[in-house]
C-alpha positions as CSV (number, residue, x, y, z in Angstrom):
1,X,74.9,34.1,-56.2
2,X,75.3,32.7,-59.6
3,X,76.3,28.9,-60.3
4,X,74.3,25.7,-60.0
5,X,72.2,25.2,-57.0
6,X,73.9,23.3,-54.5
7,X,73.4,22.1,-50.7
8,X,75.6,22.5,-48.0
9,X,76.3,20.6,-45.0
10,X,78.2,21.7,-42.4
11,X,78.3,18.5,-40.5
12,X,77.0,14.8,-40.4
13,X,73.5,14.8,-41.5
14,X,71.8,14.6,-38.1
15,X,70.0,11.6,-37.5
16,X,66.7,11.7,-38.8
17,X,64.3,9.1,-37.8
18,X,62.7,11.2,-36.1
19,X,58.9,9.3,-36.4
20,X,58.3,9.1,-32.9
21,X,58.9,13.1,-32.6
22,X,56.3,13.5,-34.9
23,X,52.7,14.8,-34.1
24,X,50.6,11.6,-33.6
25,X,46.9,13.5,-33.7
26,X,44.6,11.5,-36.4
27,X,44.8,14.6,-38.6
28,X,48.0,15.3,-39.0
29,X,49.1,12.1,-39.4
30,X,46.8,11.7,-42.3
31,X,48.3,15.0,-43.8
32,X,52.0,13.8,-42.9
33,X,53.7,12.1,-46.3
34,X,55.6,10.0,-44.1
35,X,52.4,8.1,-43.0
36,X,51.6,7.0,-46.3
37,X,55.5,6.1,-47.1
38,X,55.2,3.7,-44.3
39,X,52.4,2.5,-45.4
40,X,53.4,1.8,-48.5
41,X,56.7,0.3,-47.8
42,X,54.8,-1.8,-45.2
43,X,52.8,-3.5,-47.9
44,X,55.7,-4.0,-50.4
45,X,58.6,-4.8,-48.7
46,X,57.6,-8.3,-48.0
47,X,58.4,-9.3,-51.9
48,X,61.5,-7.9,-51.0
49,X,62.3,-9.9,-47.9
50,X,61.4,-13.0,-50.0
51,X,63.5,-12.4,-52.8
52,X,66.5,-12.2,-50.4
53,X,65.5,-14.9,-48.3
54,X,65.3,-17.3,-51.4
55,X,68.7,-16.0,-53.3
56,X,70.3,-16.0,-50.0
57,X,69.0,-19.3,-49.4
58,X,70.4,-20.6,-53.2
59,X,73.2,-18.9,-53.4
60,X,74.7,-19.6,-50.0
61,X,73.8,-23.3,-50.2
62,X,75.1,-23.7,-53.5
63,X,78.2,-22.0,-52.6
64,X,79.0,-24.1,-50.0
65,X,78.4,-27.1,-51.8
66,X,80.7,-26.2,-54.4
67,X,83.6,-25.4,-52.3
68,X,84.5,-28.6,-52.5
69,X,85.6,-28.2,-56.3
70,X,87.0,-24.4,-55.9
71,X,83.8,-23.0,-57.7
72,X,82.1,-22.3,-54.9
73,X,84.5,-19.7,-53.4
74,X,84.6,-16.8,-55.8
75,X,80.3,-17.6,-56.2
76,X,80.5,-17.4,-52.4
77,X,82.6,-14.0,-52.9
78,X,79.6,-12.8,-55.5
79,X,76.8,-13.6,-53.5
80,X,78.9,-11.8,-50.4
81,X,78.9,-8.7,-52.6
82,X,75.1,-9.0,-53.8
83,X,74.3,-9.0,-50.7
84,X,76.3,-5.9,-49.6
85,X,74.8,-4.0,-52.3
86,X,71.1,-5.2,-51.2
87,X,72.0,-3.5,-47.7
88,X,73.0,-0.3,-49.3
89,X,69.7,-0.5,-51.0
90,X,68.0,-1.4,-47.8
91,X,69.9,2.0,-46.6
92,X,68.1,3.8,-49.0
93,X,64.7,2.5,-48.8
94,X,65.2,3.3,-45.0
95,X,65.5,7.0,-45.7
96,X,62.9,7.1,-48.6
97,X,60.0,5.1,-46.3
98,X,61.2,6.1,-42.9
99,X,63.4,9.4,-43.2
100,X,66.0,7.6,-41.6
101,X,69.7,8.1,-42.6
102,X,72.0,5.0,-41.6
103,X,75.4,6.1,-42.0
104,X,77.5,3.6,-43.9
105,X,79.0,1.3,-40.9
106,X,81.7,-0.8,-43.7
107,X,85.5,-0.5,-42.9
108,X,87.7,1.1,-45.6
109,X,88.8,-1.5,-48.0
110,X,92.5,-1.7,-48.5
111,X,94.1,-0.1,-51.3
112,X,95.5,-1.6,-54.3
113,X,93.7,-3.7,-57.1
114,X,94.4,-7.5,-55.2
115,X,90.6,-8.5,-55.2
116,X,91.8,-11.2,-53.2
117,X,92.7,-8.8,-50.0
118,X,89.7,-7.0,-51.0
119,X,87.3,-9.7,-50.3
120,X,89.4,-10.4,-47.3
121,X,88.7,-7.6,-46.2
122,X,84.9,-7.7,-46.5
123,X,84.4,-11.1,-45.2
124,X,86.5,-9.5,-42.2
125,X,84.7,-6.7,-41.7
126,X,81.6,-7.9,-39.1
127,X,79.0,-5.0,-40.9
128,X,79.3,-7.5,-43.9
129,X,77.7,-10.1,-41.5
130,X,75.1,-8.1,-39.9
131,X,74.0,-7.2,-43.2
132,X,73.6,-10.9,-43.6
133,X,71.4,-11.3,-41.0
134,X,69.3,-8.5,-41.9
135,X,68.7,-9.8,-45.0
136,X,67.7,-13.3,-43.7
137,X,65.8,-12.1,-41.6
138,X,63.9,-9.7,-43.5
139,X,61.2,-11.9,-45.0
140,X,59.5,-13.2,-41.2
141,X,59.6,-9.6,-40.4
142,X,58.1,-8.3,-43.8
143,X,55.9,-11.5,-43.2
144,X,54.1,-10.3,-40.2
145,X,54.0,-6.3,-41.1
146,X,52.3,-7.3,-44.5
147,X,49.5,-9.5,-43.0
148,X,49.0,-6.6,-40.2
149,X,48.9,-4.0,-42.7
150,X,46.8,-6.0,-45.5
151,X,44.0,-7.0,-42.9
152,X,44.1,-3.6,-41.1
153,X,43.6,-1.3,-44.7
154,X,41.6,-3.8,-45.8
155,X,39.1,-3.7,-43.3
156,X,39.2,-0.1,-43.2
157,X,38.6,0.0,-46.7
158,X,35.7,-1.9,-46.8
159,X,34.0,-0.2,-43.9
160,X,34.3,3.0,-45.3
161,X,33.6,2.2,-48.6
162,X,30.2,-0.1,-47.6
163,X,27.1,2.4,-48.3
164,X,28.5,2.3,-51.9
165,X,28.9,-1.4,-52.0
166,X,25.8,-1.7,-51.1
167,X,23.9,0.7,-53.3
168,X,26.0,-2.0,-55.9
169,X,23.9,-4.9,-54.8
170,X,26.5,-6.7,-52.2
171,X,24.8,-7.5,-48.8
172,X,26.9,-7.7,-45.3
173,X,26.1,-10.4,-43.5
174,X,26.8,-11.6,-39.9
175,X,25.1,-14.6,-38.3
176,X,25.7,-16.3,-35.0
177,X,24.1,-19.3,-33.1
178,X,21.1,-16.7,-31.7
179,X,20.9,-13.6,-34.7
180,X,21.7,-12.4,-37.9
181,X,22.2,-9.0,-38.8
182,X,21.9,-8.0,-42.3
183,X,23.0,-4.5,-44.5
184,X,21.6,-4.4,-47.7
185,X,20.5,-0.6,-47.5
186,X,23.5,2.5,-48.0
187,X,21.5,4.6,-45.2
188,X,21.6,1.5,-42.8
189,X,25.2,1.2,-44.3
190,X,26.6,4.9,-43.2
191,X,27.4,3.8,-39.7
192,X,29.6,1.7,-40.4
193,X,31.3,4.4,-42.8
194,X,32.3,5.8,-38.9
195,X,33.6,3.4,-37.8
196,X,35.6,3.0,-41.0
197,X,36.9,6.4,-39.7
198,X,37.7,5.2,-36.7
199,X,39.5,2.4,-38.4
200,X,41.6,4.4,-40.4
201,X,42.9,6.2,-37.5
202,X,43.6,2.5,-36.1
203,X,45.5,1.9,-39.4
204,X,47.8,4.9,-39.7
205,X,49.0,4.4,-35.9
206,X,49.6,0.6,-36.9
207,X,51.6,2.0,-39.2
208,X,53.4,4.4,-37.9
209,X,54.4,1.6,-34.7
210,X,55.3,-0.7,-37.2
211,X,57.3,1.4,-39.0
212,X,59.1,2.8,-35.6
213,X,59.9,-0.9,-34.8
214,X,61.4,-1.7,-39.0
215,X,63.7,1.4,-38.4
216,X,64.9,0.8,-35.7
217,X,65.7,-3.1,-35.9
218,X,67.2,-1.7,-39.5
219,X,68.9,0.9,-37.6
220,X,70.3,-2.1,-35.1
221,X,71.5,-4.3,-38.0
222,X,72.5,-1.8,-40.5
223,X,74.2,0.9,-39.1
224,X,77.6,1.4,-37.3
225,X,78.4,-0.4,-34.0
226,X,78.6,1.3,-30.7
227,X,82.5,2.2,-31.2
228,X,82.1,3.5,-35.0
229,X,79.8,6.0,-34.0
230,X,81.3,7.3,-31.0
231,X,84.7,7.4,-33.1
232,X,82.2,9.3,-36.2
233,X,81.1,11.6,-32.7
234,X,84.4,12.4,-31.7
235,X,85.3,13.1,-35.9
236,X,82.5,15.1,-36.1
237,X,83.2,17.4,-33.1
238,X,86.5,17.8,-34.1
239,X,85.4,19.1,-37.1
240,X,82.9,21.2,-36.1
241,X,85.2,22.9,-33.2
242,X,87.8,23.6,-36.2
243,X,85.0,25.4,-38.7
244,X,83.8,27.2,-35.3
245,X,87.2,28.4,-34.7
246,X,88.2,29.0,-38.0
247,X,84.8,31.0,-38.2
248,X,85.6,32.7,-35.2
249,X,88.9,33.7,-36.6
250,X,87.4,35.3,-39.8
251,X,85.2,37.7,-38.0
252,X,88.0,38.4,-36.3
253,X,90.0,39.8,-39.1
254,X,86.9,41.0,-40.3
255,X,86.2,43.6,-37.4
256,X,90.1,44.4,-37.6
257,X,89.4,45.3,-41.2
258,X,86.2,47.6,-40.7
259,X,88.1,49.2,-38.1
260,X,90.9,50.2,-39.9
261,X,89.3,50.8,-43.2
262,X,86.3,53.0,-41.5
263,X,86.5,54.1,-38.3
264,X,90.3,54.6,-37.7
265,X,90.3,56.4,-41.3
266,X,87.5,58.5,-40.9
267,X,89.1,59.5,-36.9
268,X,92.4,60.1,-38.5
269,X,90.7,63.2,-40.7
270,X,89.0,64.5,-38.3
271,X,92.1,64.4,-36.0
272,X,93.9,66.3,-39.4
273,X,90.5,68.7,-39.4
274,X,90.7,69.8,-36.5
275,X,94.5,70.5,-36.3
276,X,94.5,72.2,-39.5
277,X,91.5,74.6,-37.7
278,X,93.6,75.0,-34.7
279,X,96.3,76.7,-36.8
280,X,94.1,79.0,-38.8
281,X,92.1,79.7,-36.4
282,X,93.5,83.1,-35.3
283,X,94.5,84.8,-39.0
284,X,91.1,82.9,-40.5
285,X,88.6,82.0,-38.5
286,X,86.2,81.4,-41.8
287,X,88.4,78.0,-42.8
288,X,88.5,77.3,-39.2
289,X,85.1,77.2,-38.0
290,X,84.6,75.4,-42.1
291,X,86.9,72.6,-41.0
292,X,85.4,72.5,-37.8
293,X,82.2,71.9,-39.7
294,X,84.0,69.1,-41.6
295,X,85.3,67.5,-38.5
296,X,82.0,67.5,-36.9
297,X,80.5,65.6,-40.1
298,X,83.3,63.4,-39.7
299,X,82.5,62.5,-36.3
300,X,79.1,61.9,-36.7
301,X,80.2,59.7,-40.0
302,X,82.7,57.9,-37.4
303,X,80.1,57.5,-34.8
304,X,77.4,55.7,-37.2
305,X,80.2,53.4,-38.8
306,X,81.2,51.9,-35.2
307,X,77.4,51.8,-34.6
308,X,77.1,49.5,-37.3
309,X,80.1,47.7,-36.4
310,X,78.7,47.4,-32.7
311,X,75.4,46.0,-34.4
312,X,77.4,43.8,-36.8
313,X,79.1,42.1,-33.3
314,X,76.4,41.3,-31.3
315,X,73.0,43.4,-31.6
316,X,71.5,45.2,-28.3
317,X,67.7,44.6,-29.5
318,X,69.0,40.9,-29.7
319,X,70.1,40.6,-25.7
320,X,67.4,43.0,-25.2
321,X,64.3,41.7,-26.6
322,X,64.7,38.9,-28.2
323,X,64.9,36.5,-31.9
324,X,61.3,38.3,-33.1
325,X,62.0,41.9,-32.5
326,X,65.4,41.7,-34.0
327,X,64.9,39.8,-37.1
328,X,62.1,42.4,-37.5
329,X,64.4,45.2,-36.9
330,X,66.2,43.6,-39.9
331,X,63.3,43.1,-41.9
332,X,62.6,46.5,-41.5
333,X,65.9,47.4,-43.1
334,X,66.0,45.2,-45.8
335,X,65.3,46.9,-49.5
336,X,62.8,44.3,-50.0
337,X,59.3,43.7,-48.3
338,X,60.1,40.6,-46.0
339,X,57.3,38.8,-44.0
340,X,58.3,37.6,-40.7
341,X,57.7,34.6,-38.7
342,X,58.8,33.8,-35.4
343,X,57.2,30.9,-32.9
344,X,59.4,30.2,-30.2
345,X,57.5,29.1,-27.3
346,X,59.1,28.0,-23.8
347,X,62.0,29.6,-22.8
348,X,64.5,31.7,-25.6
349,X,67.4,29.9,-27.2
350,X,70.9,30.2,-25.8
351,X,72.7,33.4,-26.6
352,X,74.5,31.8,-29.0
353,X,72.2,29.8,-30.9
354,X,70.3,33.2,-31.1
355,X,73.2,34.7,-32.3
356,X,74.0,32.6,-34.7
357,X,70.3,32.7,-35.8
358,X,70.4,36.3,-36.3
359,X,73.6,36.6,-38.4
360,X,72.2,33.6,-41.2
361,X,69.4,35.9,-41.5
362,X,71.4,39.0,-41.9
363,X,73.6,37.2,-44.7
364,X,70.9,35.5,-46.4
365,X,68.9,38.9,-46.7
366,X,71.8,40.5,-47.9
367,X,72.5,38.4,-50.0
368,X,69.1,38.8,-51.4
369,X,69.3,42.6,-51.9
370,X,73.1,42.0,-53.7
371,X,71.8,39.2,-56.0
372,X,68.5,37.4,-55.9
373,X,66.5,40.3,-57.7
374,X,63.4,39.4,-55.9
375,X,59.9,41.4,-55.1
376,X,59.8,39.4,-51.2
377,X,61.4,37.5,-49.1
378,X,60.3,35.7,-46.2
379,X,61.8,34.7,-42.8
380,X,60.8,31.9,-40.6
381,X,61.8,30.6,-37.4
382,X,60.4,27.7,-35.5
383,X,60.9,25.0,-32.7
384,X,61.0,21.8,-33.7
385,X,61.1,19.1,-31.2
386,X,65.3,20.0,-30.1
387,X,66.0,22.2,-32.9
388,X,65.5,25.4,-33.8
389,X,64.4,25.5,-37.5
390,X,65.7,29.1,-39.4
391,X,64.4,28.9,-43.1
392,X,65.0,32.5,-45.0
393,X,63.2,32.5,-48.9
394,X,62.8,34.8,-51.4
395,X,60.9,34.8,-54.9
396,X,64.4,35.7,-56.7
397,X,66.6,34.3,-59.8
398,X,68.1,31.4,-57.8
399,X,71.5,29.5,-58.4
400,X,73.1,30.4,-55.4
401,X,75.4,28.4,-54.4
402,X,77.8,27.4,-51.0
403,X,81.4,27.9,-52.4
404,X,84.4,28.0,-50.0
405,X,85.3,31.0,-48.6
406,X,81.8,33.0,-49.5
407,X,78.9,34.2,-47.3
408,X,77.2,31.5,-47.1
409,X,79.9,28.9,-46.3
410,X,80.5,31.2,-43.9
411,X,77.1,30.6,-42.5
412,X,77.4,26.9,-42.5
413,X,80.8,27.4,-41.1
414,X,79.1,29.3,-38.0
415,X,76.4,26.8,-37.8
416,X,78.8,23.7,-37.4
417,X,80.0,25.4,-34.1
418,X,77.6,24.4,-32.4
419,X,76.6,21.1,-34.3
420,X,73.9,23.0,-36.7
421,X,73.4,21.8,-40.5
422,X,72.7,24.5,-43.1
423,X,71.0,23.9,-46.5
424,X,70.6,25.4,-49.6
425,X,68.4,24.9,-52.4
426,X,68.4,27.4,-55.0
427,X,67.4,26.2,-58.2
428,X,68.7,28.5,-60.8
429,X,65.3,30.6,-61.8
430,X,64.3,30.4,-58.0
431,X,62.9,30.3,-55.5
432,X,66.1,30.0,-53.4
433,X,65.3,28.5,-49.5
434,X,68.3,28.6,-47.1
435,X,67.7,26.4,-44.1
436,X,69.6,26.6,-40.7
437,X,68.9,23.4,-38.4
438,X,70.4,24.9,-35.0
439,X,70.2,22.7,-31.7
440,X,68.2,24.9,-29.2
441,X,69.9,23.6,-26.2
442,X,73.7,24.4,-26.2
């Protein structure tokens, strides 16, 4: 486990706007990142939605109006290509404020230096367009979240921040046609500091709606059509069922191996043993009953080897009792002191999501007792929304690294069976995290 860290995917990163699966109590969506990334691209992205408005505006415009005179078509062809790249950056702030990944929807270009067929080929392409029409309409949409999100902040900032404003000297004020009502005292002040809370609360799910409705008009606009990502699915799956039999295949001629190199070997001596015993054992019955001795040991050695073969296949405590009690049956074993988490409510995983589940541990704790040279490692496993979330970490050297044909491509290889995604981020001088996303219905 030595190299740079790296991160391996076994399939298409899944898609991960996942804001309306996340937990929408007051608390924790204060505590959550993501409602503050909203937030903040809420407020901001408006300058951006003017800036493209305006160049598009210009530069479109003047384009056309200088087509007349041939300049206008290769400044059409830049601002066709500014504008692609401003969608790819669009793609990026999508993931950054919204964790949402919008795969790239553009048609290969076609080979060759021509840039004549290549702009062809992008003003043919109709992703070019709808990128157009994101961008154009980017600034009423930023409009109208920027003056929602400025009023609602705003407010809430100013009612939770009052008892100090007015220990400063400022006075609130409201008068109608029949009252007044007047603040100019903090303690008179610290009910409206509540409300401020409830404000807030008001605020973050503003947010958090309007940030649902950007990604998924972004999504709409920005990502592939229908066909693209049924032909990405079907890509995908095809993959995914060659890794799982490839996979398959491995473990195959992995059990073949153990057999052969353990079992069969140590059965063949005690076969030899006890035939060698069988002829001594009337002119020397000491050698016999010692290689009877030896071919008892043998058997015993025999029987423990296909045990851990039997356990390397498919574990009884796993069909017996469960994920918990077997990863702590491996915990148990491990060299290391490893803390164990397991919250599965509901009903248990499929067999072979379990399964699957099981072996990344196995491989990831191995791996730490080969290489890692950690004091602990810890194991956690958790449902999340239609996943199954295995994350395995330990306190150890780091820098390991996915390469082809090792453990833990193997890993990823049996995760992308069933349309799982492993990661690994292993910093070199640790910690090292290995993630398994699995699907818990399968």
């Amino acid at each position: 486990m030595t190299g740079p860290a790296a991160v391996e995917r076994t399939v298409q990163d899944r898609p991960v706007s996942e804001l309306d699966g996340r937990s929408w109590a007051p608390i924790r969506m204060f505590r959550d990142p993501m409602t503050w990334r909203n937030a903040i691209y809420l407020l901001v992205s408006m300058g951006f939605g003017l800036f493209w408005f305006v160049f598009l505006a210009v530069g479109i415009t003047l384009s056309l109006g200088l087509t007349l005179i041939w300049v206008g078509v290769p400044l059409l062809a830049l601002v066709m290509l500014i504008w692609r790249g401003g969608a790819m950056l669009e793609r990026h702030l999508m993931r950054a404020a919204f964790d949402l990944k919008i795969p790239s929807p553009y048609r290969p270009l076609p080979p060759g230096r021509n840039p004549v067929r290549k702009w062809g080929a992008l003003a043919a392409d109709p992703a070019t367009w709808k990128d157009l029409v994101y961008l154009v309409l980017l600034f009423p949409i930023t409009l109208a979240e920027f003056v929602v999100s400025v009023f609602v902040w705003a407010a809430t900032l100013a009612l939770l921040t009052l008892p100090v404003s007015v220990l400063f000297g400022n006075v609130l004020q409201v008068t109608t046609d029949q009252w007044t009502y007047v603040v100019d005292d903090p303690v008179q002040a610290l009910p409206w500091s509540v409300v401020g809370v409830l404000a807030l609360a008001i605020s973050m799910y503003a947010a958090r709606v309007m940030g649902i409705g950007h990604a998924a008009y972004a999504r709409l606009l920005l990502g592939p059509s229908e066909k693209q990502a049924l032909r990405a699915r079907a890509e995908h799956l095809q993959a995914s069922r060659a890794r799982g039999v490839d996979a398959a295949e491995a473990e195959r001629r992995r059990i073949e191996r153990d057999l052969h190199d353990g079992a069969q070997q140590q059965l063949l001596a005690v076969a030899m043993d006890l035939g060698r015993a069988r002829a001594k054992l009337d002119e020397d019955p000491e050698t016999a009953r010692h290689l009877i001795e030896l071919a008892h040991g043998g058997i015993k050695e025999a029987i423990a080897e296909l045990r851990n073969l039997a356990r390397g296949i498919y574990p009884a405590i796993l069909t017996d009792r469960g994920l918990d009690a077997a990863l702590s049956a491996l915990a148990a074993r491990a060299p290391v002191p490893v803390d164990v988490e397991v919250d599965l409510p509901g009903d248990r995983p499929p067999a072979a999501v379990e399964s699957i589940a099981y072996f990344i541990v196995a491989e990831a704790l191995t791996n730490v007792a080969k290489y890692a040279r950690a004091a602990r490692a810890a194991v956690r496993v958790v449902r999340d929304n239609s996943w199954i979330i295995v994350e395995i970490s330990d306190n150890g050297v780091g820098g390991a690294t996915a390469t082809p044909g090792g453990g833990l491509a193997g890993l990823a290889d049996r995760a992308a069976g069933i349309d799982g995604i492993l990661t690994v981020n292993s910093p070199v001088g640790g910690p090292t995290v290995i993630r398994a996303d699995l699907p818990s219905a399968w």
